[in-house]
Backbone bond lengths (Angstrom), bond angles and torsions (degrees), N, CA, C in turn:
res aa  C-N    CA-C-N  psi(-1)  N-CA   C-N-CA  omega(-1)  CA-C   N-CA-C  phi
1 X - - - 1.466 - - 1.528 109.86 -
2 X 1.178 130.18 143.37 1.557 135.06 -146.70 1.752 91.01 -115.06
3 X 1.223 107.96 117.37 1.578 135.56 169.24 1.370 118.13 -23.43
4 X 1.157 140.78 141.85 1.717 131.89 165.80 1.404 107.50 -39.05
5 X 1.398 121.85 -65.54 1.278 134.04 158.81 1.252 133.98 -1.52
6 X 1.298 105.60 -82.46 1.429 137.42 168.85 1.890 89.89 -51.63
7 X 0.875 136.31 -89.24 1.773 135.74 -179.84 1.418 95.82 -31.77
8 X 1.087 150.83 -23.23 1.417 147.17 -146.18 1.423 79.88 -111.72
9 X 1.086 130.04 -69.68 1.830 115.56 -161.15 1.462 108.68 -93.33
10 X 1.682 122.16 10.61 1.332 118.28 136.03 1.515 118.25 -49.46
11 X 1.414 111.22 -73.83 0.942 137.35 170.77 1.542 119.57 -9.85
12 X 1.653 93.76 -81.48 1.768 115.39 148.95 2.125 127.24 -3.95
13 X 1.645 77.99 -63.32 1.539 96.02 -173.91 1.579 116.35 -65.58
14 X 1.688 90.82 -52.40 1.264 108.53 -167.12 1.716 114.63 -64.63
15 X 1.677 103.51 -19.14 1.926 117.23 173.98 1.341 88.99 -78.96
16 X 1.491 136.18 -73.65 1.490 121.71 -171.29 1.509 127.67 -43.06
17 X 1.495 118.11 -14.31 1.197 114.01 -170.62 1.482 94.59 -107.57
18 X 1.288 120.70 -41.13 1.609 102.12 -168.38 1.566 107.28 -121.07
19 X 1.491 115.62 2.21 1.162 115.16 -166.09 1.784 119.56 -60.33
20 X 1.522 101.68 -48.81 1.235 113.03 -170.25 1.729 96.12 -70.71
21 X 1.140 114.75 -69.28 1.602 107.44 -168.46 1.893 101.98 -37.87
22 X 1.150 124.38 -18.16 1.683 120.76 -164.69 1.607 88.03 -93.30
23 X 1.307 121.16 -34.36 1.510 97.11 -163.19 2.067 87.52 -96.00
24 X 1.143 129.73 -16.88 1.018 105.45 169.87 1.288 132.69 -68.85
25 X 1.333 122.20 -26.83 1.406 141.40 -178.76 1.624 100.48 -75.71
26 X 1.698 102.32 -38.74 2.051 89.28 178.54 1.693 97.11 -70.86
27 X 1.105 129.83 -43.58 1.448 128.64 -156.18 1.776 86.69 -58.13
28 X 1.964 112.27 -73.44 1.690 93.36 -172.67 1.588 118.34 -39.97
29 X 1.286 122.12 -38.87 1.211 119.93 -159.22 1.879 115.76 -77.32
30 X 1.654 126.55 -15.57 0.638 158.98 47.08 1.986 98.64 58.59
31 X 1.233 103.78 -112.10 1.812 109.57 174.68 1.203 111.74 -19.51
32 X 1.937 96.04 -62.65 1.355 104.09 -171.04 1.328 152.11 -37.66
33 X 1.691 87.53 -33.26 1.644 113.14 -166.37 1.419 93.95 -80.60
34 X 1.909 113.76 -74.54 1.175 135.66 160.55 1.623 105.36 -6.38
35 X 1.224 105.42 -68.61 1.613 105.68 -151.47 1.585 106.45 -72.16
36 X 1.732 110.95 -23.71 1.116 118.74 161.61 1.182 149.10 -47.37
37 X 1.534 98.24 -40.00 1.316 126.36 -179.92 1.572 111.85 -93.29
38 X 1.076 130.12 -13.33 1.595 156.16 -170.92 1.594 95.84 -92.83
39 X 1.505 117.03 -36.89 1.509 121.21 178.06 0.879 117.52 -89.81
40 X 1.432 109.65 -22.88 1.850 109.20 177.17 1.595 103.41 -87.63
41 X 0.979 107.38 -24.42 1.684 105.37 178.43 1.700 105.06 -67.31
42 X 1.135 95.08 -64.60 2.021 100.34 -178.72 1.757 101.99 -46.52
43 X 1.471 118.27 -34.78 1.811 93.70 -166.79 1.804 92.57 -80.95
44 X 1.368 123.26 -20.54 1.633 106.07 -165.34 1.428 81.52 -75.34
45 X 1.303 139.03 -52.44 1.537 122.33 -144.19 1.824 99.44 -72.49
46 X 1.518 97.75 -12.54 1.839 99.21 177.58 1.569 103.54 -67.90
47 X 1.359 119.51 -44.05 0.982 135.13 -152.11 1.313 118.42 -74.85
48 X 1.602 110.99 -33.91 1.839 131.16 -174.71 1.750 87.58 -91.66
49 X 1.119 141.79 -42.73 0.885 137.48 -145.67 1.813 103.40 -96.82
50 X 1.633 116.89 -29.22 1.619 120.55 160.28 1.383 100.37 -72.00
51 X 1.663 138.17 -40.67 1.417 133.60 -166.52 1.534 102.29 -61.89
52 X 1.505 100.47 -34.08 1.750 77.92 177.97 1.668 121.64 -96.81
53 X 1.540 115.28 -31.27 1.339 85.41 152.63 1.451 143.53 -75.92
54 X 1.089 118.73 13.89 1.321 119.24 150.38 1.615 131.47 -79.50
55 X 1.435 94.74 -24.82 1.610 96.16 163.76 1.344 108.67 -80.78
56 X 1.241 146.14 -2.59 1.415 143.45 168.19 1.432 102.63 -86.08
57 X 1.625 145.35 -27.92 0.952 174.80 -101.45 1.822 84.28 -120.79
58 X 1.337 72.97 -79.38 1.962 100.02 165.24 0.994 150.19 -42.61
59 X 1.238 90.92 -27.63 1.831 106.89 172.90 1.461 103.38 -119.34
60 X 1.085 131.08 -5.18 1.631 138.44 166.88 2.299 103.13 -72.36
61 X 1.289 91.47 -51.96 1.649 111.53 -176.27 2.038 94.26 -58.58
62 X 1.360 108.40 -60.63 1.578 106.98 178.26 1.053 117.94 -54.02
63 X 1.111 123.05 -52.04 1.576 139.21 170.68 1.659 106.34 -57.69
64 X 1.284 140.23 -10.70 1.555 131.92 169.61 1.308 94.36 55.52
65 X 1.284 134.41 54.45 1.658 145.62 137.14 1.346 110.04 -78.89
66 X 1.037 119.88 66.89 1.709 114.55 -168.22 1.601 102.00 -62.32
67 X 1.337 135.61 -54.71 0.850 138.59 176.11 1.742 129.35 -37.16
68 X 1.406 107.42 -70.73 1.206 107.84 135.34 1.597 145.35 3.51
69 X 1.511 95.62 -78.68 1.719 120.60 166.44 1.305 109.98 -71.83
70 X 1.178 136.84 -17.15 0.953 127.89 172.10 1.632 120.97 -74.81
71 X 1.795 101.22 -66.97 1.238 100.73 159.44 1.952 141.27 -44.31
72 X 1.395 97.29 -36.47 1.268 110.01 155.70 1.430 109.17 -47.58
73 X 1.180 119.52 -87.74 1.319 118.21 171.59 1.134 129.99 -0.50
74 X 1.181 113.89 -71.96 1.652 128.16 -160.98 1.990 101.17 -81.26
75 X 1.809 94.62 -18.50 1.419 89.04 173.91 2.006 117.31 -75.18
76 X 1.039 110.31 -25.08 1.398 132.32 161.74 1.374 136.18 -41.90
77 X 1.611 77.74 -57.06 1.926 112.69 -179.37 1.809 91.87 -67.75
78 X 1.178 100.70 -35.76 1.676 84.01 -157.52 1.852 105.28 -109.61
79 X 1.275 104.65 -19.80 1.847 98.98 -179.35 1.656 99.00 -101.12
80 X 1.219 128.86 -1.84 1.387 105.77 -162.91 1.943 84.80 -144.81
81 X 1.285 127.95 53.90 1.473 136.91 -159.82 1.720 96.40 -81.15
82 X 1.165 109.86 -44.14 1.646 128.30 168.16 1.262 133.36 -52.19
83 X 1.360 106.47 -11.85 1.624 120.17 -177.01 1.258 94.24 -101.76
84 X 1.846 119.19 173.68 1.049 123.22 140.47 1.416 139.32 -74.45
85 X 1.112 109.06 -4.62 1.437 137.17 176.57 1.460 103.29 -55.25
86 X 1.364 115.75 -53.31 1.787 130.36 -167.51 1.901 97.00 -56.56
87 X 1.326 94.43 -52.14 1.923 98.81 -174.40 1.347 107.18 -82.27
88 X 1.422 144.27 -9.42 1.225 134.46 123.71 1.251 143.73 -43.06
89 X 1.713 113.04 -27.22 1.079 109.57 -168.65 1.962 96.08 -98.41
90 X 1.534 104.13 -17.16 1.226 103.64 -171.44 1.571 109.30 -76.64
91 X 1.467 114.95 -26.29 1.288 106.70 175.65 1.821 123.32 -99.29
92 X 1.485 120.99 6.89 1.119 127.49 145.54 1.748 109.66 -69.11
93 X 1.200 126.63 -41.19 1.445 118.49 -179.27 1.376 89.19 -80.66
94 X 1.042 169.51 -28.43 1.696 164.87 175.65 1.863 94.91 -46.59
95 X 1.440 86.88 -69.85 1.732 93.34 -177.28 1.398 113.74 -55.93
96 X 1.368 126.59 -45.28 1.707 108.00 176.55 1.305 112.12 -67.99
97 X 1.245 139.40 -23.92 1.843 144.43 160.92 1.363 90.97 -36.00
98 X 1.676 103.47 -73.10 1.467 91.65 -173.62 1.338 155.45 -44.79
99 X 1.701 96.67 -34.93 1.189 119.77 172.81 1.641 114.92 -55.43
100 X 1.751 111.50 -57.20 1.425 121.55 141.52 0.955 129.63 -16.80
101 X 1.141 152.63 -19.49 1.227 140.86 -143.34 1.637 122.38 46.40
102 X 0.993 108.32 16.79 1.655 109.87 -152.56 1.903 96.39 -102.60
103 X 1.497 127.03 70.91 1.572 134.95 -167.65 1.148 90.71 -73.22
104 X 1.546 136.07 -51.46 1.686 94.81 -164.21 1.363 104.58 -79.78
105 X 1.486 136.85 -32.02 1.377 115.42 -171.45 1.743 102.18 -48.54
106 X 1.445 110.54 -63.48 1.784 107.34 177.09 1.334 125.62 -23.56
107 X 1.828 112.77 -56.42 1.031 115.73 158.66 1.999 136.70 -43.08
108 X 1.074 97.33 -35.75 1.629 110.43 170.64 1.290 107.06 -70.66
109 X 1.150 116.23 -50.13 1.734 128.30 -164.30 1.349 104.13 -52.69
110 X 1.937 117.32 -51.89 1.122 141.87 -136.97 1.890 97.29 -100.18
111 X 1.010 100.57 -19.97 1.560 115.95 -159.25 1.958 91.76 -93.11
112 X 1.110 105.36 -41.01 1.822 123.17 177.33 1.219 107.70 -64.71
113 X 1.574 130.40 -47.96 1.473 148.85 149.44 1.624 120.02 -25.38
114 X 1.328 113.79 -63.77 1.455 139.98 -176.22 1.612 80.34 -74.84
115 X 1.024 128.26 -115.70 1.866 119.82 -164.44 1.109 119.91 -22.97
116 X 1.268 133.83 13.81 1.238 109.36 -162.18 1.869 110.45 -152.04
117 X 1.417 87.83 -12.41 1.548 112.49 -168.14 1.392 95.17 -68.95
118 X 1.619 118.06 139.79 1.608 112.06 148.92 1.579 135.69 -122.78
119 X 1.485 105.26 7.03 1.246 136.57 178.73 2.040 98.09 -102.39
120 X 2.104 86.72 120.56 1.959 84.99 -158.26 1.694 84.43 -67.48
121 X 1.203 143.09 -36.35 1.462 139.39 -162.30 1.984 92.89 -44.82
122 X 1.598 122.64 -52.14 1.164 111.44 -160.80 1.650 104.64 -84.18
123 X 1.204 122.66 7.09 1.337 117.78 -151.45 1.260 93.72 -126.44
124 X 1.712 116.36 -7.97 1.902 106.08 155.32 0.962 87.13 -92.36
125 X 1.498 143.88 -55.87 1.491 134.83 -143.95 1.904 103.91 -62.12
126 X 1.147 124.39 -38.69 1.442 118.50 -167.00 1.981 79.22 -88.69
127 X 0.958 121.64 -28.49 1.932 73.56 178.70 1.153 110.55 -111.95
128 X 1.108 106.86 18.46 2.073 96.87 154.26 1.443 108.51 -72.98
129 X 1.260 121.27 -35.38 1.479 143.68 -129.89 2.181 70.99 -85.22
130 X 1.503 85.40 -85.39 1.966 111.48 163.28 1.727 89.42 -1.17
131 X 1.363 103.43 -105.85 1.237 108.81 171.61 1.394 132.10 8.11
132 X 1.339 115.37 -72.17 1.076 115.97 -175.38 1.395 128.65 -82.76
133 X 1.337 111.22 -31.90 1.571 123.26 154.41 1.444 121.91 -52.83
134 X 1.245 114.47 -26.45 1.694 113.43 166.85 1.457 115.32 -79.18
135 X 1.149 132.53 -25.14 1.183 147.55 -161.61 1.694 105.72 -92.08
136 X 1.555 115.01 -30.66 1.358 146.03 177.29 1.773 96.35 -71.59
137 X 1.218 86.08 -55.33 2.054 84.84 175.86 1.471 113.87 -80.22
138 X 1.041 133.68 17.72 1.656 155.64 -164.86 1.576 98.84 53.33
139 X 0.899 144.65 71.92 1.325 147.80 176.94 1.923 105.22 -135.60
140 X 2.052 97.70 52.53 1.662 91.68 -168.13 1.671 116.43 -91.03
141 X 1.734 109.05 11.84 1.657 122.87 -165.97 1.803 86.14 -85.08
142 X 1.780 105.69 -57.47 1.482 101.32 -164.42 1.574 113.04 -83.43
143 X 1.281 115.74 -5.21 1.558 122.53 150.21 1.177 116.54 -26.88
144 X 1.829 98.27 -76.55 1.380 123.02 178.23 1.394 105.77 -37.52
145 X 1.345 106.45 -53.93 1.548 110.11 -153.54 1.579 126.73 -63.56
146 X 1.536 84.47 -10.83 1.440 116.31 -159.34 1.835 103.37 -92.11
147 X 1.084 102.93 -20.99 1.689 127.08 -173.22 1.324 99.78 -87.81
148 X 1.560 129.32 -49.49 1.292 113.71 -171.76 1.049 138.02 -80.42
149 X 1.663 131.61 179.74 1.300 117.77 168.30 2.025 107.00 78.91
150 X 1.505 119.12 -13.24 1.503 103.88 -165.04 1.368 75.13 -123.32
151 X 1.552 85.39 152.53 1.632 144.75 -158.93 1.669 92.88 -84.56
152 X 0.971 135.93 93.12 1.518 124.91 -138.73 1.917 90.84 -135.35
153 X 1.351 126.65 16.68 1.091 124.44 -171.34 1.618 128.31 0.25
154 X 1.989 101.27 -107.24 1.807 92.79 -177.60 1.373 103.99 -79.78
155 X 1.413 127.89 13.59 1.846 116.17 149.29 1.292 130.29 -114.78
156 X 1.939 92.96 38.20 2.026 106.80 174.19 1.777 96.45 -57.23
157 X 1.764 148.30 -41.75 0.457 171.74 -141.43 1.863 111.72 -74.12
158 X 1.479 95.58 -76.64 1.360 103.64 163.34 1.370 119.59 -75.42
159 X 1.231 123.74 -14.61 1.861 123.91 -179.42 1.623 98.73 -86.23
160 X 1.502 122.97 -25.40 1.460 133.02 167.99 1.948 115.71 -63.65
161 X 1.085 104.09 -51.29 1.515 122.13 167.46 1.205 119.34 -50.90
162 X 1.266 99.14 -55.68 1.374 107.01 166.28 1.760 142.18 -53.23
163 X 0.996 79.16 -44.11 1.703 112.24 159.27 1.391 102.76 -60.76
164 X 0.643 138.09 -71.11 1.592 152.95 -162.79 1.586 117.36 -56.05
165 X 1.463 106.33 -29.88 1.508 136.15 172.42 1.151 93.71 -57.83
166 X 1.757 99.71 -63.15 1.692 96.21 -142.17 1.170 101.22 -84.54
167 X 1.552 143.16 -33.91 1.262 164.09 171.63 1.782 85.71 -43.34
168 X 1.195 139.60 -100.70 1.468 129.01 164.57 1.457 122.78 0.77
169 X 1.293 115.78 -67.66 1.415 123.81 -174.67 1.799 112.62 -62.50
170 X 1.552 115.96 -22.50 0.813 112.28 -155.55 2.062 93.83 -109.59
171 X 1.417 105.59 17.13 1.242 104.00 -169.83 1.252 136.54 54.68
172 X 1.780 120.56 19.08 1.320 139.74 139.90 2.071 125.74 -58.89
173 X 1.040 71.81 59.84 1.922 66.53 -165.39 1.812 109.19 -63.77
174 X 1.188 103.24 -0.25 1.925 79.86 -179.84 1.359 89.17 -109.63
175 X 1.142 121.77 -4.88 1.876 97.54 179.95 1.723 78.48 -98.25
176 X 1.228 149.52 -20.03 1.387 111.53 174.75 1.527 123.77 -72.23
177 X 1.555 90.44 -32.71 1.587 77.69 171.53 1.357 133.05 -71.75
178 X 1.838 114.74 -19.15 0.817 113.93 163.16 1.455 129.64 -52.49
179 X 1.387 111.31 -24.56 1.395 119.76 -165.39 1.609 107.78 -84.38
180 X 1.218 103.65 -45.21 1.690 118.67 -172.58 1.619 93.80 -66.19
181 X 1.500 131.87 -13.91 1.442 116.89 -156.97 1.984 83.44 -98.12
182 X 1.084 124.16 -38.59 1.407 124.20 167.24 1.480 137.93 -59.32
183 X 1.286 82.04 -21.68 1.992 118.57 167.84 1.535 98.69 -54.18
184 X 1.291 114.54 -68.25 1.488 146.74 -158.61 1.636 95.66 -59.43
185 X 1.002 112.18 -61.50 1.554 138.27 178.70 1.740 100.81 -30.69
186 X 1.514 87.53 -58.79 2.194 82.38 -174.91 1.187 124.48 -121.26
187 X 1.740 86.93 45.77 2.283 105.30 178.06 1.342 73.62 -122.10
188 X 1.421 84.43 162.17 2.017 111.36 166.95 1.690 79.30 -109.02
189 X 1.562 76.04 178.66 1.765 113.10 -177.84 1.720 101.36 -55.69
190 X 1.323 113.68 123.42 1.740 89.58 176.86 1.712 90.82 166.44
191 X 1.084 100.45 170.43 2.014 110.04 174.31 1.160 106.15 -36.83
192 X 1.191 129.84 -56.97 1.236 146.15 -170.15 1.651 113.75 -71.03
193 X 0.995 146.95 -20.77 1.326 143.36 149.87 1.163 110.84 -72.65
194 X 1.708 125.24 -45.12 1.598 123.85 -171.88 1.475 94.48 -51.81
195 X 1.680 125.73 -38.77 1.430 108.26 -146.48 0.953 111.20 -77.89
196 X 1.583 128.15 -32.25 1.574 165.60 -148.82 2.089 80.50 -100.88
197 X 0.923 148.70 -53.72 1.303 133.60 175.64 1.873 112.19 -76.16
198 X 0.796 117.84 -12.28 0.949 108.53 177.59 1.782 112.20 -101.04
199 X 1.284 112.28 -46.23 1.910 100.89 149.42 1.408 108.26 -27.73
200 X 1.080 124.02 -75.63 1.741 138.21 -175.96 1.331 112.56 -30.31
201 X 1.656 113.21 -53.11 0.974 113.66 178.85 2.022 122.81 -79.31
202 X 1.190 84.35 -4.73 1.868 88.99 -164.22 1.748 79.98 -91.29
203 X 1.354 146.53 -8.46 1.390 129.07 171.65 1.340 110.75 -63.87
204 X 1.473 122.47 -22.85 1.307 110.45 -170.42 1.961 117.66 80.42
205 X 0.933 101.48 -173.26 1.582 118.91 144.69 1.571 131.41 -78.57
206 X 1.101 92.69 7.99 1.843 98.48 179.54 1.290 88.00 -64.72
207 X 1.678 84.64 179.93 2.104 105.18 173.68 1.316 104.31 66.27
């Protein structure tokens, strides 16, 4: 039977050989959790803390404080870029440009939105939006261009419509109708198909 001793400078060996790598691996592992949880704390307090200036955002925009909303804005755009809040707030200031008349600021706003978005709901919505504001400045080829090719799932519908606009406007009438007939395809029965059939129908037989 092996001595206290003898177990004691087992012991010994067995800390010099594996000891440190064990307490280093608990210490990272250890960070990990910690540092994890330290990160999830910082994005919610990012998160409550963009939710409410964006509701000021909101009531600055109702209130016709343009000034205000603006600066707000850009305070959003630039301290809280990580949230979704930032590409919300960029495409509520898109829409008062618009309202303005003011297309390239929209365009900038909308263009900051689209780069930057990581939620796909905001990342069709700012380039339909994109879209159409270029097309507003007669820019309806790279509109188009801007429409194709994307993976546009539950808004194949409105990215089809859309198409269909500009394809119209641009005196392409069989690719609009083509487009509006695909429109149709992924609306149900409702306002929104009548309107999309009735474009369709206002082409006529032209083309």
């Amino acid at each position: 039977m092996r001595t206290d001793d003898e177990q004691v400078e087992d012991l010994k060996r067995w800390w010099k050989k594996y000891g440190g790598p064990l307490v280093g691996g608990l210490i990272i592992g250890l960070t990990l959790v910690f540092g994890s949880r330290a990160w999830l704390d910082y994005q919610e307090t990012q998160r409550i803390s963009a939710s409410a200036e964006y509701e000021q955002l909101q009531n600055e925009l109702a209130a016709g404080n343009v000034d205000a909303a603006v600066r707000r804005g850009g305070y959003l755009m630039d301290s809280y870029k990580r949230t979704p809040y930032a590409v919300l707030a960029a495409l509520a200031l898109a829409k008062m440009h618009v309202e303005r008349d003011e297309l390239p600021a929209a365009r900038e706003r909308l263009q900051w939105a689209l780069d930057r978005a990581r939620e796909p709901e905001l990342v069709h919505v700012a380039r339909l939006r994109l879209a159409r504001v270029m097309a507003a400045e007669g820019q309806t080829r790279q509109a188009i261009a801007l429409l194709e090719g994307v993976d546009a799932g539950a808004f194949s519908a409105s990215y089809e419509e859309l198409k269909g606009d500009l394809y119209a406007d641009s005196g392409d009438v069989a690719r609009a109708r083509t487009a509006y007939r695909k429109a149709l395809e992924g609306l149900e029965f409702g306002a929104g198909a009548e309107l999309v059939q009735m474009k369709l129908d206002d082409l006529g037989t032209q083309g």
